[in-house]
C-alpha positions in Angstrom: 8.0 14.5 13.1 5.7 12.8 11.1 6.5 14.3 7.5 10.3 13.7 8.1 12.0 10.7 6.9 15.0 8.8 8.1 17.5 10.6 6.0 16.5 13.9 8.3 17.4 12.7 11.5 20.2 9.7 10.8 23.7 9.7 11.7 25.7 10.1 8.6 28.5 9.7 7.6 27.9 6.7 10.8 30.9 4.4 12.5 31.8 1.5 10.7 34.4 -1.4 11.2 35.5 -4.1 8.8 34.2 -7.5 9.8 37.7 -8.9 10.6 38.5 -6.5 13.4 38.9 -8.1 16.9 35.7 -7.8 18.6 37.7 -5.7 21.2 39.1 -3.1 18.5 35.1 -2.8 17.8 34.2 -2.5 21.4 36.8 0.4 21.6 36.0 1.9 18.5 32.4 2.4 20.1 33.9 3.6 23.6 36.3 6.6 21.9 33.4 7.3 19.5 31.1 7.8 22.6 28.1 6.1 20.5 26.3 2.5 21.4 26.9 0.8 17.9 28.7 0.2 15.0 28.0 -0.7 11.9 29.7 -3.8 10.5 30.3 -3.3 6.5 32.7 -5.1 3.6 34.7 -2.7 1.6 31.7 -1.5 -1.0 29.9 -0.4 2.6 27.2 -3.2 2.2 25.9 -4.0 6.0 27.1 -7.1 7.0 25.7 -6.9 10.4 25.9 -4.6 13.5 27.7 -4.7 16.9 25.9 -2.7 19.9 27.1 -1.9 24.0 24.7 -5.2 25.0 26.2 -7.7 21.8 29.5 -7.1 23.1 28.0 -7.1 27.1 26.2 -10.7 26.1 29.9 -11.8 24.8 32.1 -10.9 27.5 29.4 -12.2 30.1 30.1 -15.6 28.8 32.5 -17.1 30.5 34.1 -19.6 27.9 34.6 -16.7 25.5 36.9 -14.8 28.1 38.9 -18.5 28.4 38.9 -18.6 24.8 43.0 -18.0 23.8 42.0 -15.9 21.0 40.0 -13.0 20.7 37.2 -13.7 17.9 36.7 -11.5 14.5 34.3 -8.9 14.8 31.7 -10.7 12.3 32.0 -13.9 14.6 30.1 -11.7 17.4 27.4 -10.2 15.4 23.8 -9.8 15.0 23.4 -10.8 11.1 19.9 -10.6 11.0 19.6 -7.2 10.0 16.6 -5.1 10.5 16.9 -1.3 8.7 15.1 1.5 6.8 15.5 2.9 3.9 16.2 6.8 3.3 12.8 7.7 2.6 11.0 5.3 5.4 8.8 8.0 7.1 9.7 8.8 10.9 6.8 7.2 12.2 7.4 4.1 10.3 10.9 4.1 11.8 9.9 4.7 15.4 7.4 1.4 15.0 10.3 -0.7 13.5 12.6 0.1 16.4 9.5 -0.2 18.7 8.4 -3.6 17.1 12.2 -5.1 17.2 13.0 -3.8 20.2 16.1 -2.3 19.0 17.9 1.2 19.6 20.0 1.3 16.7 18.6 1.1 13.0 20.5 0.9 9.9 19.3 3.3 7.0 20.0 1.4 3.7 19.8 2.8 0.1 18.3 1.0 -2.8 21.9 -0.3 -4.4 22.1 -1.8 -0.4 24.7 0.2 0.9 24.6 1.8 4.1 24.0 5.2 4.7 23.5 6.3 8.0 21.9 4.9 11.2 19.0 6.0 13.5 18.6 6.3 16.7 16.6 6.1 19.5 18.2 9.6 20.6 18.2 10.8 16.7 14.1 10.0 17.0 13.9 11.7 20.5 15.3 14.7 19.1 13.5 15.1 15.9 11.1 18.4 15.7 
């Protein structure tokens, strides 16, 4: 593992939605995709932020936004502060960000800031 980068093991092409999709539309673009993110992105596939299982979890729990009369925009729900990699981050250096943040899902980013695959906890379990 520790001479591979995160362009060996990420996701790519990886699930994306537009930022104006109802957060529902998101949630069930995640349930028929079978995965526990997706990545948030404008139309030149810059990151604008990322929706996982537990964002959407933390949003239904809330009991005013299930009052609320209208479902909310995806990009209304999402974690903005967006922690990635870039393709050639080693895999070591990956598993510490995930480890240090806490996170499960990790956006790999390429130099002209578009996104270019994600990494997973999974994608690092399985890596040889």
């Amino acid at each position: 593992m520790s001479d591979q980068t995160a362009s060996a093991v990420m996701t790519s092409p990886f699930v994306s939605v537009n930022p104006e999709v109802p957060i529902t539309d998101a949630a069930k673009t995640m349930r028929d995709a079978t995965i526990g993110s997706v990545m948030v992105v404008d139309e030149a596939n810059r990151p604008e932020g990322i929706l996982t299982r537990s964002d959407f979890v933390d949003f239904v729990a809330d009991e005013e936004n299930l009052a609320a009369e209208e479902i909310p925009a995806t990009a209304e729900v999402i974690a903005t502060d967006i922690v990635s990699v870039s393709p050639e981050t080693p895999l070591p250096e990956v598993a510490d960000v995930m480890s240090e943040h806490a996170i499960h899902h990790l956006p790999v980013i390429s130099g002209s800031g578009k996104v270019v695959g994600i990494v997973t906890t999974t994608d690092l379990a399985n890596a040889e």
